[in-house]
Every structure is written in structure tokens, then in C-alpha cells.
ZAMARGU-4260 file (C-alpha; in steps of 0.2 Angstrom, whole numbers, plus 5000, padded with zeros to 4 digits):
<rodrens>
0) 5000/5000/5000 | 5004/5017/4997 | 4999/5034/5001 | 4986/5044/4993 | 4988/5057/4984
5) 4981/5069/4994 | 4992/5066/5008 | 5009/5067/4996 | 5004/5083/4991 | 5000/5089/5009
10) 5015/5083/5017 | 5024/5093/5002 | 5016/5109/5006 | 5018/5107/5024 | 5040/5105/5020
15) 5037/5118/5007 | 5031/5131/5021 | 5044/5126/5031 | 5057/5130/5019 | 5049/5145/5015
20) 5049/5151/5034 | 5067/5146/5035 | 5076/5154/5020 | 5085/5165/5029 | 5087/5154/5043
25) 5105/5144/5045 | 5106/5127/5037 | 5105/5117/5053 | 5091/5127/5059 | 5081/5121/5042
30) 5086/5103/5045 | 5082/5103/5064 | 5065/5108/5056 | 5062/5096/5044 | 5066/5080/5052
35) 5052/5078/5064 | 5041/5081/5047 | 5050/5071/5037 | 5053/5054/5053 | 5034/5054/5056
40) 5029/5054/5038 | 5041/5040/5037 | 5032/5032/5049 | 5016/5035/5043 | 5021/5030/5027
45) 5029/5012/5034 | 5021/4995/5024 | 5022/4990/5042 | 5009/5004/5048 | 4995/4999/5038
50) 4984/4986/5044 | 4978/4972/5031
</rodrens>
């Protein structure tokens, strides 16, 4: 299984308002940023989460 679309395209706008929020911002601040968003969409995104 896969994700829907939908969701692709709303964790997308959700890192591409991050980035936008954080261009001025130094790189590790960017990346101390994305990686919660980026670890639990991972983990949404797991074959292993989904339930048969």
C-alpha cells in the first residue's frame, strides 16, 4: 500500500512552508526543522503501519 495522493501533496506543502519560513534561517536550523516532518511521515508512510 501506498499513500494517497492527497496526503503526498500535503506533506509537500507542509516542508514547502517550512522552507519557506526558514530561508533566511542557517542550514542546521532548516534541518532541525524538517526532520520531525520528514521521521513521522516515514512512519506514517511504513508498509508495516498499515493494517491488512
Amino acid at each position: 500500500m501506498k499513500p494517497s495522493k492527497e496526503k503526498v501533496l500535503e506533506h509537500y506543502g507542509q516542508l514547502s512552508n517550512v522552507i519557506e519560513r526558514h530561508k533566511a534561517a542557517p542550514q542546521e536550523a532548516l534541518i532541525s526543522h524538517l526532520k520531525p516532518i520528514i521521521r513521522g511521515w516515514c512512519n506514517y508512510s511504513n508498509p508495516k503501519s498499515f493494517v491488512k
